[in-house]
N, C-alpha and C positions, 0 to 999 in steps of 0.2 A: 456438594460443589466439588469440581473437579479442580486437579491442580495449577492448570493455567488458567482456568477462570477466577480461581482465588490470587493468583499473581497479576492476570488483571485489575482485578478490584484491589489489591495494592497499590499498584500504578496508578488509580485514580481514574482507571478507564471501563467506559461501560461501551459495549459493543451497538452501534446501530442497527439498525433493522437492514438488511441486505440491501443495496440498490435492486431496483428492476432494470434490466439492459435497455438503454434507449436506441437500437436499432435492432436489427435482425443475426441475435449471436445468443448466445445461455452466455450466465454470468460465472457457468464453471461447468466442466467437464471432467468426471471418472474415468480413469481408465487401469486396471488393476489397481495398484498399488499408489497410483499419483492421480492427482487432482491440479489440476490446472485452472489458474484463477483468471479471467480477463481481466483487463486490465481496469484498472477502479480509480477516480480521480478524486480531487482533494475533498470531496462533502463535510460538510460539520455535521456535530451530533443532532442538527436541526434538517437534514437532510440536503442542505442548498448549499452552493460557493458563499464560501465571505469573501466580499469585494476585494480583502488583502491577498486572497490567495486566486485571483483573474488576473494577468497578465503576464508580463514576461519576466524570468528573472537575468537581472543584469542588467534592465530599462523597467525601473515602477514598481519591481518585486525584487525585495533584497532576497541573497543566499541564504541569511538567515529566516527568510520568513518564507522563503521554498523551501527547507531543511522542514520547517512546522508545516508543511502542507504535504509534502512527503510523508511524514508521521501519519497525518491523518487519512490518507493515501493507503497507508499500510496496515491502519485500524479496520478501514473497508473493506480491505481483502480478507484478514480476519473473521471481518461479518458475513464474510463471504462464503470463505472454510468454513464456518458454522455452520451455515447453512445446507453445505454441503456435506458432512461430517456427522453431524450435533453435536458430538465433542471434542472439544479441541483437545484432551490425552489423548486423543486415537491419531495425533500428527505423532508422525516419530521422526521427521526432520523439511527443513523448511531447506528446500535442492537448490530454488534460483530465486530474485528478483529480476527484473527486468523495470529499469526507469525512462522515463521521459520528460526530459524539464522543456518546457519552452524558454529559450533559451535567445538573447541578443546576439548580434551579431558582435566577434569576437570572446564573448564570455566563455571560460573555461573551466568552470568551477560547479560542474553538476554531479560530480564525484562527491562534492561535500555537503551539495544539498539531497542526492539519496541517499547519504547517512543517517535521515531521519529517519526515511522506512529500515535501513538494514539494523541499529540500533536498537530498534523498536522491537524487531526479530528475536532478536540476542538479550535484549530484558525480559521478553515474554518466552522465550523456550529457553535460553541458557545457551550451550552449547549444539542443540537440536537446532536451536533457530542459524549457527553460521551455514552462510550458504555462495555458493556462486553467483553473480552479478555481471549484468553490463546497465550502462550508464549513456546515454543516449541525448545530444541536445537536439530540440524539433524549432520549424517556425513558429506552428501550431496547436493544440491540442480540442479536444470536444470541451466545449460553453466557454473556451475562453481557458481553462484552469492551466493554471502554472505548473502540474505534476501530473504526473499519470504512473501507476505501479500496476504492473501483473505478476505471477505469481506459481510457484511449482513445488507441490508438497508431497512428499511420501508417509502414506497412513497407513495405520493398521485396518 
């Protein structure tokens, strides 16, 4: 077992089986040195939305409960890189996220709900995982989800 698969399994986390992309895109792209991840939304380890993490935050989804969908947001992407990778020691730094909260009218606090995924980064690689960010509110996202993460990683 490799070393971020064993900080994984610290964390308490077990990686999902990859999403299939539900339109016409790959759920990740090589290109030398970087792997770029589409963007991957909140699924639980069951593969589907929980109802908590379907709508908006700021009306029906609190910050904190987009902060935990973001998390899991960023586990996807993860399951993603694996996929793309096999092993997550061949990341040698996580470049960018890019977030999407759906977001109410006037709410301004999606800074604090993609702390979940940047967080998540920063427990599972350390200082490999800080990375550049932008923070994005939408009206909408695909199925409804309250978060959406993509993703830019430099591997060996």
């Amino acid at each position: 077992m490799g070393s971020i698969d064993a900080r994984l399994t610290e964390l308490g986390i077990t990686l999902p089986q990859a999403a299939a992309p539900v339109a016409n895109y790959v759920p990740f792209v090589r290109s030398g040195d970087l792997v770029t991840i589409s963007g991957q939304i909140c699924f639980g380890p069951d593969g589907k939305l929980a109802p908590a993490h379907v709508g908006t935050v700021g009306e029906g989804v609190t910050p904190e409960v987009g902060k935990e969908a973001a998390r899991l947001c960023a586990i996807n992407v993860l399951a993603q890189l694996k996929a793309a990778i096999g092993d997550l020691d061949r990341a040698t730094r996580c470049v960018r996220l890019g977030g999407f909260i759906t977001s109410a009218p006037g709410f301004t606090g999606q800074a604090g709900v993609m702390n979940g995924a940047s967080d998540l980064m920063v427990e599972v690689f350390g200082d490999k995982g800080k990375h550049a960010r932008s923070t994005i509110g939408v009206a909408g996202l695909p199925l409804g989800a309250a978060v959406e993460v993509e993703a830019l990683f430099e591997v060996a």
